[in-house]
N, C-alpha and C positions, 0 to 999 in steps of 0.2 A: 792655391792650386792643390788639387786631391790627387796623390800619390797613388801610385798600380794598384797600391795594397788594399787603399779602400776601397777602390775601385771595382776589384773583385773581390771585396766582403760584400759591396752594396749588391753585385750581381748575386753571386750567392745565397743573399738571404730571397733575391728575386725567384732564385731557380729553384730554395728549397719549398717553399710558399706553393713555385708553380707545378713543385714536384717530377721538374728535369733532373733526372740522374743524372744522364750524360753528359751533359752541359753543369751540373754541379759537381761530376766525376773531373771537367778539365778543370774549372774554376779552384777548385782542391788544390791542383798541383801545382797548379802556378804558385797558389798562397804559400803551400810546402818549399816551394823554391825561392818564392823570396824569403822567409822565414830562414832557410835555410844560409843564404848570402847575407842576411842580414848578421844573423850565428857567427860565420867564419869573421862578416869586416869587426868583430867582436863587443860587440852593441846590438842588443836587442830590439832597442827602442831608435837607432839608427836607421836615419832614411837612406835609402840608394838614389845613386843619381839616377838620370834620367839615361842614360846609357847603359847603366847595369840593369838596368828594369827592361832597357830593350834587347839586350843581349839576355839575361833571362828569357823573354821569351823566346826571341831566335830559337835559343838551346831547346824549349821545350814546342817549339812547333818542327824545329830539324828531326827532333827525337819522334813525333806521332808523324813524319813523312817516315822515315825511317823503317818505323812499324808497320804503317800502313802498305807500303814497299813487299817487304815481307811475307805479310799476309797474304797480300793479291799473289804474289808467287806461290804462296803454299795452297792456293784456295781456301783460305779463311774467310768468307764472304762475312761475317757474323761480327769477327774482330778486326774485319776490316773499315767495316761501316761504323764500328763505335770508336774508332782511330780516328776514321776522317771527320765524325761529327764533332769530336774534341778538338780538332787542329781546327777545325771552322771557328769553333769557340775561340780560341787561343788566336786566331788573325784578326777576331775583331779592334785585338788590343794593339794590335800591332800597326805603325803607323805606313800610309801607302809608300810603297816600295819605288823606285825609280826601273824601268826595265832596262834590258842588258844594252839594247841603242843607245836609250839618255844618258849611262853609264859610260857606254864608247865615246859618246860623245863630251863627256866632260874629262876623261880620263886623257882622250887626242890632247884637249885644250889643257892639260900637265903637263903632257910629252912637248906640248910646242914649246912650253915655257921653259923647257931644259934644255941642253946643248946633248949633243949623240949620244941615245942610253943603249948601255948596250945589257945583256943579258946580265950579268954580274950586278949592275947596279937596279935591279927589281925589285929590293927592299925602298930601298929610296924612293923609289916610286908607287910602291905601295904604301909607303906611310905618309905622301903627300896625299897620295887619291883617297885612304882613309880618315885621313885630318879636313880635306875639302868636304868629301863626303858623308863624312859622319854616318848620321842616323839617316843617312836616305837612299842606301844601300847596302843589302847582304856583303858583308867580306868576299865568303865565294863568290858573287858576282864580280865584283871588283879585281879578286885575285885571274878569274881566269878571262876580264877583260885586257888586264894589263899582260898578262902574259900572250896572249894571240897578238899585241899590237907590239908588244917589245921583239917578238919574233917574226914579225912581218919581212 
């Protein structure tokens, strides 16, 4: 199995060949940030699970929404189109998300499985819904599904 990391060297030598910046400009950062994780788990030559690889990207496609956010508020039309073209990049790595329904929906099917939750116990419930979960939903998603259904 070919790790994130090659993954976006393979695209990268793709983009510098086809002479996409921008698209070599996202491919960059991500490599920087697993490079980067890699650094801290303190091994260089260490591979990341498949969890920190996905949460890397999370982090680096929250960050060009973030920007892109921004931008469109300040009228930056210019830095805001080379924000969304990298986050484009940066989603293709990213595996399909469940939406906030499917999420209700599996999150109810926690809640049935437990006796009265009441607001206090929302950690508990969020660490089942992201142990179920895993990689097939955004946190935030999951946080603010459980929290509209615990306060129902």
């Amino acid at each position: 199995m070919t790790t994130l990391k090659e993954k976006v060297e393979s695209e990268m030598k793709t983009a510098m060949k086809a002479k996409e910046i921008t698209r070599l400009t996202a491919l960059r950062a991500i490599k920087s940030a697993i490079l980067l994780a890699q650094t801290e788990k303190g091994g260089t030559s260490e591979n990341l699970s498949e969890q920190q690889e996905l949460d890397i990207l999370l982090k680096q496609a929250k960050q060009r929404r973030e920007s892109l956010a921004l931008y469109e508020q300040e009228g930056r039309t210019e830095l805001a189109e080379a924000e969304k073209a990298e986050l484009e990049v940066i989603e293709k790595f990213l595996p399909q998300m469940l939406s906030e329904e499917e999420v209700k929906v599996r999150v109810e099917k926690i809640l049935a499985g437990m006796d009265e939750v009441t607001q206090g116990q929302m950690g508990q419930v969020m660490g089942a819904a992201i142990k179920e979960l895993g990689t097939e939903a955004e946190k935030q998603t999951i946080a603010k599904v459980v929290k509209e259904l615990i306060n129902k």
